[in-house]
N, CA, C and O atoms as a GROMACS GRO file, in nm:
protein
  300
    1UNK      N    1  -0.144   0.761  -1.716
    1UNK     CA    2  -0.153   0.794  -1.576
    1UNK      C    3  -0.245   0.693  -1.506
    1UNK      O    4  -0.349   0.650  -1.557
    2UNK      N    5  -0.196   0.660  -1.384
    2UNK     CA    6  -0.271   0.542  -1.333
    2UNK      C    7  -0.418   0.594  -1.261
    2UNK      O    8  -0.416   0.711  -1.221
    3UNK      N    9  -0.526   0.529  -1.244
    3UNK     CA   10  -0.656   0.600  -1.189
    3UNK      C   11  -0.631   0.630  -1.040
    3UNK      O   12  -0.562   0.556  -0.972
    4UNK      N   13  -0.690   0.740  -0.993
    4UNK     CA   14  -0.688   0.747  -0.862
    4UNK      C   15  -0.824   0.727  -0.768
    4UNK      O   16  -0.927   0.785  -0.801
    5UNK      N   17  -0.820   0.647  -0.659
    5UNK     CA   18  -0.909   0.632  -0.593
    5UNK      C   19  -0.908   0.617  -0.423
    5UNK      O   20  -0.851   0.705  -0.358
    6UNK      N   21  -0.962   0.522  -0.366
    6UNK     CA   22  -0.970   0.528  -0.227
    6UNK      C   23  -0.880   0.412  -0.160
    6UNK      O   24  -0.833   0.315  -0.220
    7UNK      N   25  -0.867   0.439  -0.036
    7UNK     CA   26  -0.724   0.346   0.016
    7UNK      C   27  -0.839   0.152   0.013
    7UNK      O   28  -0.799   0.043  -0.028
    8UNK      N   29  -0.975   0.188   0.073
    8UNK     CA   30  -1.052   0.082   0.081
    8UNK      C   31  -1.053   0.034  -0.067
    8UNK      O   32  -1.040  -0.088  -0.057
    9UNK      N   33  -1.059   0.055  -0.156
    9UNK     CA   34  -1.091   0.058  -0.299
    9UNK      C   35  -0.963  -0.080  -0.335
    9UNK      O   36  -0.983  -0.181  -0.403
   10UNK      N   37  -0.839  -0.041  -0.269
   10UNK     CA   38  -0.752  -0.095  -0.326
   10UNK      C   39  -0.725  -0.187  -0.283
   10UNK      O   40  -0.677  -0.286  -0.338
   11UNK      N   41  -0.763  -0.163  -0.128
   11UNK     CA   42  -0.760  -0.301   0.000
   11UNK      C   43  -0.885  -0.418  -0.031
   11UNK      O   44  -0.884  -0.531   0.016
   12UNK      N   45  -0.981  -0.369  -0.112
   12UNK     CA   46  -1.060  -0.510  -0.179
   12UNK      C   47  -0.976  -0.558  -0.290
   12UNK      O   48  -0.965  -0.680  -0.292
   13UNK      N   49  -0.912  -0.489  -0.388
   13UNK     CA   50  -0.893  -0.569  -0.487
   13UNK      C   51  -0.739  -0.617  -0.452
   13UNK      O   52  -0.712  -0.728  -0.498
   14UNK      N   53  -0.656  -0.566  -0.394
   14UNK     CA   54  -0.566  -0.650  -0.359
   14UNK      C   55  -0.537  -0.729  -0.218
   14UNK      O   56  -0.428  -0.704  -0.168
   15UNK      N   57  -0.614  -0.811  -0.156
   15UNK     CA   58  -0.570  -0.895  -0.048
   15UNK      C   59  -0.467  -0.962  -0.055
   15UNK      O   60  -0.438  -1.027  -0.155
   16UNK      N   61  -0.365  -0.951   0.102
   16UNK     CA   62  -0.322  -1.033   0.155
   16UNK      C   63  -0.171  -0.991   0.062
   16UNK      O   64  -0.092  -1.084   0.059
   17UNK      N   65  -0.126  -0.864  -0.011
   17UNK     CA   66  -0.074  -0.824  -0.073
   17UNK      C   67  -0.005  -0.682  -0.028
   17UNK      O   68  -0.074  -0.608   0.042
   18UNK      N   69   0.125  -0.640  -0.064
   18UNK     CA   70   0.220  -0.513   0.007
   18UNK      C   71   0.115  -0.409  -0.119
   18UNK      O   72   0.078  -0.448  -0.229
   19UNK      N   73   0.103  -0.351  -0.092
   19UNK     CA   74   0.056  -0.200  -0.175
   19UNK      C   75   0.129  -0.090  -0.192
   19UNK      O   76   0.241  -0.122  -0.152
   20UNK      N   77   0.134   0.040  -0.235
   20UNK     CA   78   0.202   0.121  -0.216
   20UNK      C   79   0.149   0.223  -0.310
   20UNK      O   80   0.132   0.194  -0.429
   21UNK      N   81   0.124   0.333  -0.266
   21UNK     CA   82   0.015   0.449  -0.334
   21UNK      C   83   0.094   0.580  -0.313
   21UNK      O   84   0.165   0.614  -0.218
   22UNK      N   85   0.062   0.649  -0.432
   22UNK     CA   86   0.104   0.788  -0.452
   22UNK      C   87  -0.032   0.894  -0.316
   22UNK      O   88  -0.148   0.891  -0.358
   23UNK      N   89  -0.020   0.944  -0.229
   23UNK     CA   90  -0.066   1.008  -0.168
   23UNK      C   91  -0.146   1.172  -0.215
   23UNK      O   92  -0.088   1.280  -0.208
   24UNK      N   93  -0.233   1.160  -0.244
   24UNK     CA   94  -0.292   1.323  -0.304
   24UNK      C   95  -0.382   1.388  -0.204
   24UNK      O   96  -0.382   1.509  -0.186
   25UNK      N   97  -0.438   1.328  -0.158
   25UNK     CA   98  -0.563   1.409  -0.066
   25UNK      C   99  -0.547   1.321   0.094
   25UNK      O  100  -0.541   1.198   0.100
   26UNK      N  101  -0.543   1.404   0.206
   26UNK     CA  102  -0.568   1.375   0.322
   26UNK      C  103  -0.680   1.472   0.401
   26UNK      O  104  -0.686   1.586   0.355
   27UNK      N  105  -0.766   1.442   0.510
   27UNK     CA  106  -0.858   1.453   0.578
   27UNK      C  107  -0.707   1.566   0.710
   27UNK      O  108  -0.585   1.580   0.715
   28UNK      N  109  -0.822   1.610   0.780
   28UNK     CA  110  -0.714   1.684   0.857
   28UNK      C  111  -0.647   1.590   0.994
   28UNK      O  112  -0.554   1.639   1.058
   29UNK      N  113  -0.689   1.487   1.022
   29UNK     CA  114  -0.639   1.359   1.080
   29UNK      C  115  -0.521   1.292   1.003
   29UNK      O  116  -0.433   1.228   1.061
   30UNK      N  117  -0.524   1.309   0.888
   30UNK     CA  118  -0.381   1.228   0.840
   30UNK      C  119  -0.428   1.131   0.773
   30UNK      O  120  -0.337   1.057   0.737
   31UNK      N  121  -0.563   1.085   0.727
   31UNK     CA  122  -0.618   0.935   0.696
   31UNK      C  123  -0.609   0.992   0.555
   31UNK      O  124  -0.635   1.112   0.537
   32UNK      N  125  -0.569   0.900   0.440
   32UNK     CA  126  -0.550   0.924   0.317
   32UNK      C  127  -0.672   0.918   0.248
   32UNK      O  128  -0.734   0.812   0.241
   33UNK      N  129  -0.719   1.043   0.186
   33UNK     CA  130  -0.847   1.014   0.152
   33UNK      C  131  -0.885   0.992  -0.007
   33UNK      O  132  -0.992   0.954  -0.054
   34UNK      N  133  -0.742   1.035  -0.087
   34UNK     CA  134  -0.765   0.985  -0.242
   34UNK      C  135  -0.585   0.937  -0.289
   34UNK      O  136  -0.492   0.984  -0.224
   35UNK      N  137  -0.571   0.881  -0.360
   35UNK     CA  138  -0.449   0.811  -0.356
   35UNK      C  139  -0.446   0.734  -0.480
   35UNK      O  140  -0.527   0.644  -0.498
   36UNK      N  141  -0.346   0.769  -0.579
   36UNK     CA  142  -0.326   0.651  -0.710
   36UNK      C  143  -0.217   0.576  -0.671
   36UNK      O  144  -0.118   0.617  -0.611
   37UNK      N  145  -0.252   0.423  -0.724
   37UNK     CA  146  -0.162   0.314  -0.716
   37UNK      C  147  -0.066   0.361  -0.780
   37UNK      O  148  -0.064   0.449  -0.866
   38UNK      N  149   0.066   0.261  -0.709
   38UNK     CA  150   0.160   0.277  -0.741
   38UNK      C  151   0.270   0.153  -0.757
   38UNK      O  152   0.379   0.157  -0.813
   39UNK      N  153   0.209   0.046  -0.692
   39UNK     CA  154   0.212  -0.093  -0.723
   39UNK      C  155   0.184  -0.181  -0.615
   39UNK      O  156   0.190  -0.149  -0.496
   40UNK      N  157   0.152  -0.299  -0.660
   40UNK     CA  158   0.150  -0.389  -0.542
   40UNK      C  159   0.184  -0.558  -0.540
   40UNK      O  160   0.113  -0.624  -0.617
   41UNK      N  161   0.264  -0.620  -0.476
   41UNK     CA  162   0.300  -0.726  -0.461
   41UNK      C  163   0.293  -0.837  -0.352
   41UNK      O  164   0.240  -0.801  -0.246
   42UNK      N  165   0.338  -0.969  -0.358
   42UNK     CA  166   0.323  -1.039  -0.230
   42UNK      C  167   0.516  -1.023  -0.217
   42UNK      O  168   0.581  -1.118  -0.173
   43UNK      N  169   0.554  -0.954  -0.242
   43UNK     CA  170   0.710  -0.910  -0.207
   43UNK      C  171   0.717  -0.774  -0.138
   43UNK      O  172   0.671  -0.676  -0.196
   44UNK      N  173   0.777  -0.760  -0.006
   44UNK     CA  174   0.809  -0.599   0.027
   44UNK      C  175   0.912  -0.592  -0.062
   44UNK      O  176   0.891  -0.494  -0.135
   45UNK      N  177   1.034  -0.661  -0.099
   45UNK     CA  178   1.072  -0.614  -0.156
   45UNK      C  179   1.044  -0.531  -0.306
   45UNK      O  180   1.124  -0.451  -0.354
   46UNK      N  181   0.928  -0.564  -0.359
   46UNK     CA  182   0.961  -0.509  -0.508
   46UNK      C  183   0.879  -0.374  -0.434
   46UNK      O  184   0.928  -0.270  -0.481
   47UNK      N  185   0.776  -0.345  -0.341
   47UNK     CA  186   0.698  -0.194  -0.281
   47UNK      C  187   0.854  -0.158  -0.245
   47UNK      O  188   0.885  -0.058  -0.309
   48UNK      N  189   0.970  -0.210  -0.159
   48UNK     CA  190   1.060  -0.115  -0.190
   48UNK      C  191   1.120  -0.051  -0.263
   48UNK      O  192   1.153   0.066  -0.243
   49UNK      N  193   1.147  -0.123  -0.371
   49UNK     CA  194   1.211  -0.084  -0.483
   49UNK      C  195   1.144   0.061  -0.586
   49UNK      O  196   1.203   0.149  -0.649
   50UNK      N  197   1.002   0.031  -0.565
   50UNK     CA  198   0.921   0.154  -0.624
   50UNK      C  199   0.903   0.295  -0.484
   50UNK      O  200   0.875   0.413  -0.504
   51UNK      N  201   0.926   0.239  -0.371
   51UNK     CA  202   0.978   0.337  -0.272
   51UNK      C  203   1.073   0.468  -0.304
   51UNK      O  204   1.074   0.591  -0.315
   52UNK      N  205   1.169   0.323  -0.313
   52UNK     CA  206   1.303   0.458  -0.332
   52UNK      C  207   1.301   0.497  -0.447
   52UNK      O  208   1.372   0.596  -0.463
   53UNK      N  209   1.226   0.444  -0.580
   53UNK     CA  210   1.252   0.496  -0.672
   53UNK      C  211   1.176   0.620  -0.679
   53UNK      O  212   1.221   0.713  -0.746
   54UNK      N  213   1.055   0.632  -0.610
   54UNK     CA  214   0.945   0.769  -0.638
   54UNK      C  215   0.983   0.878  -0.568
   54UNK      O  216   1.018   0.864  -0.451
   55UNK      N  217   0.983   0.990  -0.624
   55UNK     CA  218   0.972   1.125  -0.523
   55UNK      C  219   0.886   1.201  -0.434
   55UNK      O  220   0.912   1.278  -0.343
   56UNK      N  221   0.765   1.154  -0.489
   56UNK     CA  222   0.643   1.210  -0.405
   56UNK      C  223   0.604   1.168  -0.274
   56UNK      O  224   0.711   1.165  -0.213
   57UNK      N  225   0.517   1.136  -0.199
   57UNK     CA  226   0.438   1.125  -0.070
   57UNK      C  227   0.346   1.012  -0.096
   57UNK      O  228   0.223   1.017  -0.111
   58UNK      N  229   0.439   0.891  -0.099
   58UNK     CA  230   0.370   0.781  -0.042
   58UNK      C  231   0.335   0.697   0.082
   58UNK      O  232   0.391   0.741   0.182
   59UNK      N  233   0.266   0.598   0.101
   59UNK     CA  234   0.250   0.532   0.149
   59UNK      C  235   0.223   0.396   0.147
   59UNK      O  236   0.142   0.361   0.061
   60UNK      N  237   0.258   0.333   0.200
   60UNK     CA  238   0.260   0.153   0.184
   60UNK      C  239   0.201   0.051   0.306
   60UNK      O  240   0.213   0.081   0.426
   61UNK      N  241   0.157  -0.035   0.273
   61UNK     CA  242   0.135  -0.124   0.354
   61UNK      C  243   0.047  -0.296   0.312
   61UNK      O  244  -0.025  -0.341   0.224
   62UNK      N  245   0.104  -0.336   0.424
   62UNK     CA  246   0.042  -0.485   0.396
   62UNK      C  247  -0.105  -0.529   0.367
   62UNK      O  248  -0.149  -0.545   0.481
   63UNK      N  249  -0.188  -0.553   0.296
   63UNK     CA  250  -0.288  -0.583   0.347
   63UNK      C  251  -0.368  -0.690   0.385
   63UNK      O  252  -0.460  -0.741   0.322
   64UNK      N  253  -0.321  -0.720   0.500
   64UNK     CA  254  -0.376  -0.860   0.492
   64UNK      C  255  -0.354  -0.898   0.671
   64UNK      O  256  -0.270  -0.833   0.735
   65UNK      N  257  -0.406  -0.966   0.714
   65UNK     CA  258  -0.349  -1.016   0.864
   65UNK      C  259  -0.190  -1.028   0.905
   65UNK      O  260  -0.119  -1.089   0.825
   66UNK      N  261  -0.148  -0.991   0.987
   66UNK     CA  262   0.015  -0.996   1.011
   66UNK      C  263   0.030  -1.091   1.139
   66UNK      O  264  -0.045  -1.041   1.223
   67UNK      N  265   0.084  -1.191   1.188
   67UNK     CA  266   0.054  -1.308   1.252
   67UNK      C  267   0.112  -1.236   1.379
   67UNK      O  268   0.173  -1.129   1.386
   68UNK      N  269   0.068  -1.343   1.500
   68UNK     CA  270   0.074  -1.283   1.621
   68UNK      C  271   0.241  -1.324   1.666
   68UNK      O  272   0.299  -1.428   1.637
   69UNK      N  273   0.271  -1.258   1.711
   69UNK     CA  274   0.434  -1.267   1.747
   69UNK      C  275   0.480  -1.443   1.796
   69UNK      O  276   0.426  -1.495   1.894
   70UNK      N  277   0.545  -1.490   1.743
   70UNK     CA  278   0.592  -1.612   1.776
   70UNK      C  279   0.545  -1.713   1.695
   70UNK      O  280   0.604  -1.820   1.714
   71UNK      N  281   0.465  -1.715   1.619
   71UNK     CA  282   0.418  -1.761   1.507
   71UNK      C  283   0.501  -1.687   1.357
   71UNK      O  284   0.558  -1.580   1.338
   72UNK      N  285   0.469  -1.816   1.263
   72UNK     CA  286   0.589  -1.847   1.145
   72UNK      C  287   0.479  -1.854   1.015
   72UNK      O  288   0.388  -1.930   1.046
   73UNK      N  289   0.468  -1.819   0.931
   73UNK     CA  290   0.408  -1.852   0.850
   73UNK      C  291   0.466  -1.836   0.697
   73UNK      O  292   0.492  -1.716   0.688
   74UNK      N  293   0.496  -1.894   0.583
   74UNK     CA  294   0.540  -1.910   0.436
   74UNK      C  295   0.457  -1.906   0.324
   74UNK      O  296   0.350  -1.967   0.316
   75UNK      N  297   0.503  -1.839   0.240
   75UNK     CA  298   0.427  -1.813   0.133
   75UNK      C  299   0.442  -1.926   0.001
   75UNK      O  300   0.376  -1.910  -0.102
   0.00000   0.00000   0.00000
């Protein structure tokens, strides 16, 4: 079973990287307050792929700067 911890926790060790976390504990605002990984890549595609594959209450996201509209940037 993978460890569970905090959304900040995961946003240091993976920069600039898609994430995607099993959801367990929320605050009454909606802010995720404990959460085990569930994978993370510099591909949305492969966070999709573990998307559709899970059943539970996740959530995903980029972490890293997302460029200002009209600007191009490559990995």
């Amino acid at each position: 079973m993978m460890e569970v911890d905090t959304i900040e926790r995961y946003k240091q060790e993976y920069p600039d990287e898609w994430i995607i976390v099993e959801v367990l504990k929320e605050d009454k605002k909606g802010n995720v307050k404990s959460a085990r990984l569930l994978g993370h890549s510099m591909n949305k595609e492969d966070i999709d792929l573990i998307s559709s594959s899970f059943r539970g209450y996740t959530y995903s996201f980029f972490n890293g700067d997302i460029p200002e509209k009209g600007h191009i940037f490559a990995l």
